[in-house]
DOKOLMI-467842 format. One record per residue (C-alpha): residue number from 0; x, y, z. Coordinates in nm, 4 decimals, decimal comma, always signed. Each point is the difference from the previous one (the first is absolute). Example, Ala and Ser with C-alpha at 12.3 -4.5 7.8 and 13.67 -1.06 7.14 Angstrom:
# residues 2
R   lolo         px         py         pz
R      0    +1,2300    -0,4500    +0,7800
R      1    +0,1370    +0,3440    -0,0660
# end
This chain:
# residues 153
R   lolo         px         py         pz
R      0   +13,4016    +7,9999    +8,1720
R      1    +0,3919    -0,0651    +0,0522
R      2    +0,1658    -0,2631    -0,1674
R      3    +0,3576    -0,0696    +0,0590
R      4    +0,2758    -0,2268    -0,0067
R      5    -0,0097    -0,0571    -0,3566
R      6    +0,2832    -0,0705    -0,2575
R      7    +0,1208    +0,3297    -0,1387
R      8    -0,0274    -0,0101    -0,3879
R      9    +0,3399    +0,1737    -0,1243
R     10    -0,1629    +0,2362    -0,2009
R     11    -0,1884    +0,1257    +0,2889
R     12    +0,3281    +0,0091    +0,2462
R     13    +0,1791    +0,2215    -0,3355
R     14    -0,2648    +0,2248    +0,0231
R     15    -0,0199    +0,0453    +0,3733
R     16    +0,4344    +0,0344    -0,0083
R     17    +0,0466    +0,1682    -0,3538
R     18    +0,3173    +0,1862    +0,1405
R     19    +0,1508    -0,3751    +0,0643
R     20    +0,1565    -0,1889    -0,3341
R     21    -0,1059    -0,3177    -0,1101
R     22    +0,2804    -0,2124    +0,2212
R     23    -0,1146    +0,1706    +0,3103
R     24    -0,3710    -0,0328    -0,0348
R     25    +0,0716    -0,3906    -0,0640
R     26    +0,2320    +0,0124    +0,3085
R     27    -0,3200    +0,1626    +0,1916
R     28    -0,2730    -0,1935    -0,0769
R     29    +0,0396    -0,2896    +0,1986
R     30    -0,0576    +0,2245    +0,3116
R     31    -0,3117    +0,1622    -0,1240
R     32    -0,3932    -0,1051    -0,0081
R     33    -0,2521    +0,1647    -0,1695
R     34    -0,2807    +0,1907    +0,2070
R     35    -0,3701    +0,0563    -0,1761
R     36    -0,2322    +0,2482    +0,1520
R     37    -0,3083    +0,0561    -0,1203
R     38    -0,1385    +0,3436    -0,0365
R     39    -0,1798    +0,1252    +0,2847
R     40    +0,2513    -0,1685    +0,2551
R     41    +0,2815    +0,1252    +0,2483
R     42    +0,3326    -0,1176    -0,1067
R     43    +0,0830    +0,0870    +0,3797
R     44    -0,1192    +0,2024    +0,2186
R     45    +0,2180    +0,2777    +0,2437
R     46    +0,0573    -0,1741    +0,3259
R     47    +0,0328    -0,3218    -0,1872
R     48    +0,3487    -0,1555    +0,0574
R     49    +0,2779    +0,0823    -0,2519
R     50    +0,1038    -0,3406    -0,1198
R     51    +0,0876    +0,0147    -0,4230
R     52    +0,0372    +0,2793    -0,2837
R     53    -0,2347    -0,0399    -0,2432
R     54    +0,1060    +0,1523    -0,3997
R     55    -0,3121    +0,0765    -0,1666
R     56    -0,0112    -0,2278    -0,3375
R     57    -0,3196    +0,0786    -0,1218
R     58    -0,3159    +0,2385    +0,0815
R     59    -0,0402    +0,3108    +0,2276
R     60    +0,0376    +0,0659    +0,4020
R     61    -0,0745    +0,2921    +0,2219
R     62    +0,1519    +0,0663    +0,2759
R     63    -0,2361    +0,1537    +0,2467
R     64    +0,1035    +0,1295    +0,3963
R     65    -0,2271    +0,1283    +0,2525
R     66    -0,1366    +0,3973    +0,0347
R     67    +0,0679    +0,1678    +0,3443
R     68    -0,3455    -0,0903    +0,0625
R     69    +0,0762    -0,3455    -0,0403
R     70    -0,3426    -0,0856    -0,1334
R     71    +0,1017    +0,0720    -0,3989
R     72    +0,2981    -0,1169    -0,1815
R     73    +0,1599    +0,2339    -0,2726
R     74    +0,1991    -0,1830    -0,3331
R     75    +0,3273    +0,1295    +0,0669
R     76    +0,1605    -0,2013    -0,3338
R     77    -0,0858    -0,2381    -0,2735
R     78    +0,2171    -0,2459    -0,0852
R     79    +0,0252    -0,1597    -0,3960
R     80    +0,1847    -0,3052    -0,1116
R     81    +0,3990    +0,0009    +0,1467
R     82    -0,0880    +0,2049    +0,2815
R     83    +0,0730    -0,1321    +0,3295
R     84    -0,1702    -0,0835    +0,2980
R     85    +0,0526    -0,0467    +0,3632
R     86    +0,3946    -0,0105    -0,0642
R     87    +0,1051    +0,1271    +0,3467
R     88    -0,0936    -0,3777    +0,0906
R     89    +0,3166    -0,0960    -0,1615
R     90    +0,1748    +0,2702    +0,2720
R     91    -0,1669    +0,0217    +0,2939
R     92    -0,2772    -0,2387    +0,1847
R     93    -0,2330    +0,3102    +0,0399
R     94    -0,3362    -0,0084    -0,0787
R     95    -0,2265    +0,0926    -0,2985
R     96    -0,0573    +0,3719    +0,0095
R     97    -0,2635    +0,0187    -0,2476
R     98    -0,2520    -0,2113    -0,1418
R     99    +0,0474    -0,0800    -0,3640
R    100    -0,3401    -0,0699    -0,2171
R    101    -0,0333    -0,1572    -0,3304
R    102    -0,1877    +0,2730    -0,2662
R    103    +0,0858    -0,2649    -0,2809
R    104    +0,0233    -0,4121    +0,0375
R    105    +0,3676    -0,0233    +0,0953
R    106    +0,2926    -0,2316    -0,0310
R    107    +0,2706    +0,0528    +0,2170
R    108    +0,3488    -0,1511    +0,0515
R    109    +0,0621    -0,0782    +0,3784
R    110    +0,3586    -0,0261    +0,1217
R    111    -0,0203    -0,1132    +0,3841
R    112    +0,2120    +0,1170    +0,2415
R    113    +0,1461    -0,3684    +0,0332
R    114    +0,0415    -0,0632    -0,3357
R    115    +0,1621    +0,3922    -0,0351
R    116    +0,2421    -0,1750    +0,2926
R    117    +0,0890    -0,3003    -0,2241
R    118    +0,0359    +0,2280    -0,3500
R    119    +0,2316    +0,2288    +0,1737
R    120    +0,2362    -0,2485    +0,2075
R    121    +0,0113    -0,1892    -0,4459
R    122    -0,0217    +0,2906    -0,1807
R    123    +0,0969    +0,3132    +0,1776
R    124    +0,0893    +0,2145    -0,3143
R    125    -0,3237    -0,0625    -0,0620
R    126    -0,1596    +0,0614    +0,3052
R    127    +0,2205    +0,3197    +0,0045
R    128    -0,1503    +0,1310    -0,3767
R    129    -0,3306    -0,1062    +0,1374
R    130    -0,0229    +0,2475    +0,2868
R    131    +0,2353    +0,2501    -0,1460
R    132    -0,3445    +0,0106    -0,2427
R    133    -0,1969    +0,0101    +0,2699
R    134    +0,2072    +0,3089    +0,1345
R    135    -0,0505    +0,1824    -0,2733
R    136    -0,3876    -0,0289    -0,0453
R    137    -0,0303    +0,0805    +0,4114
R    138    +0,2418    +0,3007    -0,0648
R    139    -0,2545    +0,0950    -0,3148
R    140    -0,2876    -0,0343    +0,2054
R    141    +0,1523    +0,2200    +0,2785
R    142    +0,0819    +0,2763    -0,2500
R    143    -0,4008    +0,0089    -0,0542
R    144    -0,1130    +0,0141    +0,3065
R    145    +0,2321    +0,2605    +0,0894
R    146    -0,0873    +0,1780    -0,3209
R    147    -0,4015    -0,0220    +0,0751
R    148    +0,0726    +0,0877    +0,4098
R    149    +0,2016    +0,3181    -0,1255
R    150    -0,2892    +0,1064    -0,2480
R    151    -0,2482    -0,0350    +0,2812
R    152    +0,2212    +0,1756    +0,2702
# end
C-alpha cells in the first residue's frame, strides 16, 4: 500500500535533509508531503513517469533493474535513511529507470517537480544546496559503479 500526501513531521524532513540547518529545513517543509510504503510494494516502477524526488526518512529500499534476459531483476543498490531517490525528476522529465521496492515499511519525503518549481523561484540558495547535495551523492554513486564495472572488466 502507498499512502501519500501527508503532512511532513519536522523530525522526519531533518532526517531525510540532515546536510540542511534548521532555518532551511523550516524554509522546506511547506513544499514537502510525506510518502508511506508498505513493505512488499513498488515505490515506482522503471517506465513509470519521473514526476518528484523522494529522500528516504525512514526504513530500507532496493533498487532493482532488469537482467539482459529481461525476465529477472538484479539489486543494483540499497538505499538507508537520507539517501535519495528518483532525483533526476527535479532535472529532467525522463522516466523511471529502475523500479524501487520497499525491503522495510518506508517513509519517504516527496518533493514534486511543481513544488521543486515554486521552492526554487523563493528560495534558490536553497534549491541550489539542495541539488548541489544531490550532485554529490550521484557523483558517489558513479564512482561505484565505475569501481565494480572496472573489477569485473
Amino acid at each position: 500500500m502507498v499512502e501519500t500526501a501527508l503532512r511532513v513531521p519536522p523530525e522526519a524532513l531533518a532526517r531525510a535533509f540532515g546536510f540542511l540547518d534548521e532555518e532551511a529545513c523550516a524554509s522546506l517543509l511547506p513544499y514537502c508531503r510525506l510518502h508511506k510504503v508498505d513493505k512488499g510494494s513498488n515505490l515506482f516502477s522503471a517506465g513509470d513517469a519521473g514526476d518528484a524526488l523522494y529522500m528516504v526518512a525512514k526504513g530500507l529500499l532496493a533498487v532493482k533493474k532488469k537482467t539482459d534476459l529481461g525476465r529477472n531483476f538484479q539489486v543494483i543498490a540499497l538505499l538507508y535513511p537520507g539517501a535519495p531517490v528518483g532525483e533526476a525528476a527535479l532535472v529532467c522529465a525522463a522516466v523511471r529507470s529502475a523500479t524501487v521496492y520497499c525491503v522495510e515499511d518506508a517513509e519517504l519525503i516527496r518533493l514534486d517537480i511543481e513544488a521543486f518549481a515554486e521552492l526554487r523561484s523563493r528560495y534558490p540558495e536553497l534549491a541550489l544546496a539542495l541539488l548541489a547535495h544531490l550532485l554529490s551523492r550521484v557523483s558517489l554513486r558513479l564512482d561505484k559503479c565505475s569501481a565494480r564495472l572496472a573489477h569485473i572488466l
